[in-house]
VEXMAR-282375 format. One record per residue (C-alpha): x, y, z; residue in one letter. Coordinates in steps of 0.02 Angstrom, whole numbers, padded with zeros to 5 digits, always signed. Layout:
<nodes>
XYZA;...
</nodes>
This chain:
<nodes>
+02835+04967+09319X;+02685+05092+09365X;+02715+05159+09187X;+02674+04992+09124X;+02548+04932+09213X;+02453+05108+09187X;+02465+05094+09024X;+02420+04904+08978X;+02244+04926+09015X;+02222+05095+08922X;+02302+05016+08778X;+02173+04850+08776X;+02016+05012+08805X;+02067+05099+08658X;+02074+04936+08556X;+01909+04872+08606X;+01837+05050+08554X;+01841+05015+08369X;+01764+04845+08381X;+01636+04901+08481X;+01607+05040+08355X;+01612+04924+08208X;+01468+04807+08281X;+01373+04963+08320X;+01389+04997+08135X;+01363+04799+08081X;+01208+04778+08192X;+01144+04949+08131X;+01178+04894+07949X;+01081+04732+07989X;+00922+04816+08053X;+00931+04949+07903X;+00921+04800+07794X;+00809+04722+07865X;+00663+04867+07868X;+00728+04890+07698X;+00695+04738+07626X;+00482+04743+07724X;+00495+04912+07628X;+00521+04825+07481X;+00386+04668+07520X;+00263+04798+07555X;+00272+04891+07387X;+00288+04759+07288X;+00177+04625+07385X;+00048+04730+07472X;-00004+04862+07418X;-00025+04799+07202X;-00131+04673+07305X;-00233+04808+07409X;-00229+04993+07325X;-00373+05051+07208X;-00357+05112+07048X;-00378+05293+07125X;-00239+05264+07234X;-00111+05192+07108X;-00144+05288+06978X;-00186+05482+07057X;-00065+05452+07197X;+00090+05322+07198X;+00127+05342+07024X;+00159+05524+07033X;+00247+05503+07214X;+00375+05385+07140X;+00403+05493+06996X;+00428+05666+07091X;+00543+05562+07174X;+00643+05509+07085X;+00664+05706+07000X;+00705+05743+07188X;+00828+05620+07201X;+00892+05670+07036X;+00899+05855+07091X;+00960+05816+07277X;+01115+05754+07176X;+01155+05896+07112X;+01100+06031+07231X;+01105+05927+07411X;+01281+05847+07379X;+01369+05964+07257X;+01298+06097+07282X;+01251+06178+07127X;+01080+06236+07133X;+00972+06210+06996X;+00800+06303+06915X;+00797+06192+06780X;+00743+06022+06807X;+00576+06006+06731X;+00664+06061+06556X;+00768+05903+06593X;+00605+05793+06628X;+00528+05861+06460X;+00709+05825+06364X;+00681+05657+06441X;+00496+05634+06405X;+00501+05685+06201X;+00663+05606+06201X;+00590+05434+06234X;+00449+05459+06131X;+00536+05514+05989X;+00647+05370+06005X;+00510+05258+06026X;+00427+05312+05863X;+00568+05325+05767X;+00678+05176+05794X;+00567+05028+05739X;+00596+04867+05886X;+00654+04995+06022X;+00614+04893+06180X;+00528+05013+06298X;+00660+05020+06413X;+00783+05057+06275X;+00674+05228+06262X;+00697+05246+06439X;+00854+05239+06443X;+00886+05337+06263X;+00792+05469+06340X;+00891+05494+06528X;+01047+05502+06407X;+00976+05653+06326X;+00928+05735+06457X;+01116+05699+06510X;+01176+05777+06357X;+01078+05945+06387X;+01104+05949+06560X;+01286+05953+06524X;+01259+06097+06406X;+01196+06196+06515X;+01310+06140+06679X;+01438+06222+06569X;+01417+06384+06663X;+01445+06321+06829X;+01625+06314+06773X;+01609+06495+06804X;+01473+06522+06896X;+01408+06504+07079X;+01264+06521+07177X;+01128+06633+07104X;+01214+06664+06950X;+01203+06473+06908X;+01021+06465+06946X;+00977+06593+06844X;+01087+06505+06706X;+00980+06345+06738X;+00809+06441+06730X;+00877+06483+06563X;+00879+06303+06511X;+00696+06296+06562X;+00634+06422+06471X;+00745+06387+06301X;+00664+06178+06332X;+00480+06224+06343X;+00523+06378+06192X;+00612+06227+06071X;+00468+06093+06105X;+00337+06220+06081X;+00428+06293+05921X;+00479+06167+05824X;+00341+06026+05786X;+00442+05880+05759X;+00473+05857+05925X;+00263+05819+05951X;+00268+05727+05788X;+00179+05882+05686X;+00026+05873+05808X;-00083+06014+05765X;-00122+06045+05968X;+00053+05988+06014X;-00019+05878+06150X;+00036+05652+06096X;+00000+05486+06178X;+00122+05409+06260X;+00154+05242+06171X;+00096+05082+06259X;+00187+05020+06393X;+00254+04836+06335X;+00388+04741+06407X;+00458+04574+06362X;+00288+04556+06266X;+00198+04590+06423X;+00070+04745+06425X;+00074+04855+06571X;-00054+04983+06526X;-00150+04949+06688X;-00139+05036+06848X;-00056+04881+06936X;+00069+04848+06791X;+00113+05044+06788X;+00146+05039+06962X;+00256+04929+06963X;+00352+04983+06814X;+00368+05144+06919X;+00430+05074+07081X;+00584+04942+06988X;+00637+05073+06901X;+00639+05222+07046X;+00693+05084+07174X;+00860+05031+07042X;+00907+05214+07021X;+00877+05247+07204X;+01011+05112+07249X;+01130+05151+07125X;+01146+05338+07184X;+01134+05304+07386X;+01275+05186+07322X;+01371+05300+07223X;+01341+05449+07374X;+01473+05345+07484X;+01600+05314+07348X;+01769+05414+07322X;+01635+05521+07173X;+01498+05561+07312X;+01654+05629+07434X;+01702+05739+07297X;+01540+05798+07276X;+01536+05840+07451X;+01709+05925+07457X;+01673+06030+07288X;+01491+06085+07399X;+01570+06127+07533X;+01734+06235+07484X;+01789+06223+07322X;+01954+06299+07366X;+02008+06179+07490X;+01934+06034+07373X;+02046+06101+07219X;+02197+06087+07362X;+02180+05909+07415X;+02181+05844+07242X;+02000+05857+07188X;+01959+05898+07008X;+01825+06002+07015X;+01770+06065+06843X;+01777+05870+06789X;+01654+05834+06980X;+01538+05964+06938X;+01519+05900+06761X;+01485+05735+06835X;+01351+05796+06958X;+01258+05867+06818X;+01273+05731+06694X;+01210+05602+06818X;+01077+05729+06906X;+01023+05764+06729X;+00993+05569+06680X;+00902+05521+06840X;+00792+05675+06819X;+00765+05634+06618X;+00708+05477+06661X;+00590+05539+06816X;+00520+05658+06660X;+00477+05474+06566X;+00380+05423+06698X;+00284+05574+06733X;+00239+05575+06560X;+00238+05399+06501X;+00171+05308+06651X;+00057+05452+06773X;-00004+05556+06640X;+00003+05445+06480X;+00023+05593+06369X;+00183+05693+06326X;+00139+05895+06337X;+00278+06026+06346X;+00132+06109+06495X;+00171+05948+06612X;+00338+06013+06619X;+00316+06221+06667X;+00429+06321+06785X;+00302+06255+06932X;+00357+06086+06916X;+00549+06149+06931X;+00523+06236+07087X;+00386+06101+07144X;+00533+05988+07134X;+00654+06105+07226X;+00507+06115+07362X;+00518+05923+07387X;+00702+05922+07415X;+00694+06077+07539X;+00550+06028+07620X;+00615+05833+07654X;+00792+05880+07659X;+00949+05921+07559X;+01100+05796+07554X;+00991+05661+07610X;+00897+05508+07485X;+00751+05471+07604X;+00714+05666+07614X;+00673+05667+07442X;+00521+05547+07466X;+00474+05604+07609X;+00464+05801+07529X;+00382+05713+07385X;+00244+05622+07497X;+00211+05782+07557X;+00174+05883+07405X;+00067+05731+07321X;-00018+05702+07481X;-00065+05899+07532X;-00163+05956+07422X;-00282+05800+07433X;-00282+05821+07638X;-00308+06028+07599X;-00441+06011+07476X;-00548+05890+07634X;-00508+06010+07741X;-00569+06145+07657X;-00732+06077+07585X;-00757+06033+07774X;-00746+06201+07818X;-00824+06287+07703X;-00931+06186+07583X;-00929+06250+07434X;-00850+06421+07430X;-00699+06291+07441X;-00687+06283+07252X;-00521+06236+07156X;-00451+06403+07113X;-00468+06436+07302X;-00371+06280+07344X;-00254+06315+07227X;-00183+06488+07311X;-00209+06410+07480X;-00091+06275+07435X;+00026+06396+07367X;+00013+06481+07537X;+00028+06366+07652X;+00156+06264+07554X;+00265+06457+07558X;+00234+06440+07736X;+00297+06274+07761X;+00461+06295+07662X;+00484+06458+07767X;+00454+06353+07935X;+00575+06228+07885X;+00729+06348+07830X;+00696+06425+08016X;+00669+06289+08138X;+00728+06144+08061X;+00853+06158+07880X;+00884+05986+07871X;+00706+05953+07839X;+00579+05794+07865X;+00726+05685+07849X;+00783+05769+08013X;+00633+05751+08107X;+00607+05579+08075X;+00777+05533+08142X;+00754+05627+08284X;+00604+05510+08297X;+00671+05348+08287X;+00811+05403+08405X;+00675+05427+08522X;+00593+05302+08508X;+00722+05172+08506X;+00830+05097+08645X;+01009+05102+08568X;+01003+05247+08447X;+01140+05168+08340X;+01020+05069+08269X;+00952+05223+08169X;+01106+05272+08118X;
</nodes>
């Protein structure tokens, strides 16, 4: 009878548990939409209504697009762990992709060029994912730095690709959509944030599907993934393809919509390892790291170059900024690996945990 009565009310606790949980997990989802969606009212609402030309054009514009590339590359190195050199060859594959597609196929609608050149950029990257059938580690990022080099070598060679321009530098084509121009700050802008905002939700979706789990498992051990049933040449494949369209179309934007000309220099072996700064720096295996790493490298040099001309006037000049960003930027990356890995993303959870009553809520 003891027996019984013991065990009636442990029975009803450990049933309770799970509910409890689950409206942890509800009321957390509710407050994550909700600052979501004041996220979204600000961007779209706000700040077209309040930012200056400067600020759209020198600053968001290029923070949404080295986003996106982070995202893009976060994908591929953060949750499936195959680390990548190459992603700025996959932004230029995207960039003359598009405008070759836009100049060749007469009634393209812009966004048909968009999305014409993410699926070449998927092609290549494929290509050269190949190798990570084989390869791990090191020996697959020196693979990818191959595709870099062989990108910017093709684009420079071959002057098709720049439409036999003598100086190999071309316009991007006006932005028009629906017969509506954006070639303005505000209308580039927001062309920027719907498209890095769609992609965004599509892959924090896809990172808690059955695919994202695999791309977890194959990161983590690919021997014990191979054992419980996951097919691992076919994930890794499938990491790159999708890393490899995300970043192609980042590469449109960076060309098409910040710096409204299509050059195989916007797309150098700096921008590949600027982009694998951003994803270190704000966190691997993590969405919101990727903005926050690329809020950081847009916004530090600007903050630096004050700093300095405070300082020291004008012995502050731009080649001396330059190497003191590259110095204090090998600094910070150095920092992070030490005290924190997991990055901004990290820190600002650790944040909101402190600063809020019921930490589940940040969850």
């Amino acid at each position: 009878m003891n027996t019984l009565t013991l065990a009636t009310p442990a029975t009803t606790s450990a049933a309770s548990v799970p509910k409890a949980a689950s409206h942890q997990r509800s009321d957390g989802n509710w407050h994550h939409w909700i600052g979501l969606t004041l996220l979204l009212l600000l961007a779209y609402g706000l700040v077209p209504a309040m930012a200056s030309s400067y600020w759209l054009d020198a600053i968001l514009i290029p923070f949404l697009s080295l986003s996106l590339a982070g995202v893009g590359l976060n994908l591929l190195t953060g949750y499936a762990g195959q680390l990548s050199l190459g992603t700025a060859a996959f932004m230029a594959v995207g960039a003359f992709a598009a405008y070759n597609f836009n100049l060749r196929v007469e009634g393209l609608p812009l966004l048909g060029s968009f999305a014409l050149g993410g699926l070449s950029a998927t092609l290549v990257g494929l290509a050269f994912g190949l190798p990570s059938l084989r390869l791990r580690g090191f020996y697959l990022a020196v693979s990818t730095l191959a595709a870099q080099f062989f990108v910017q070598w093709a684009l420079t060679k071959f002057s098709w690709f720049t439409n036999n321009n003598a100086s190999g530098v071309i316009d991007a084509p006006p932005l028009v959509f629906l017969g509506v121009s954006l070639d303005n700050p505000v209308g580039r802008y927001l062309l920027a944030l719907t498209i890095v905002a769609l992609l965004t939700a599509l892959v924090a979706r896809l990172v808690h599907t059955q695919t994202g789990h695999n791309f977890i498992a194959v990161r983590d051990n690919e021997l014990a993934a191979r054992v419980i049933g996951v097919p691992v040449l076919r994930t890794k494949l499938l990491a790159f393809a999708l890393s490899s369209f995300i970043i192609g179309i980042a590469g449109v934007l960076w060309a098409f919509v910040y710096l409204r000309t299509v050059e195989p220099a916007g797309f150098n072996l700096d921008r590949s390892f600027q982009i694998l700064f951003i994803i270190i720096i704000g966190g691997l295996a993590t969405i919101r790291g990727a903005f926050f790493g690329a809020a950081l490298i847009v916004v530090f040099p600007l903050l630096l170059s004050r700093i300095g001309t405070f300082l020291f006037g004008g012995w502050f000049d731009s080649g001396v900024l330059d190497m003191s960003q590259r110095v204090v930027l090998g600094v910070l990356i150095i920092s992070f690996l030490i005290v924190e890995p997991d990055g901004l993303a990290a820190l600002w959870f650790r944040l909101l945990k402190k600063l809020s009553r019921r930490p589940h809520l940040v969850e």
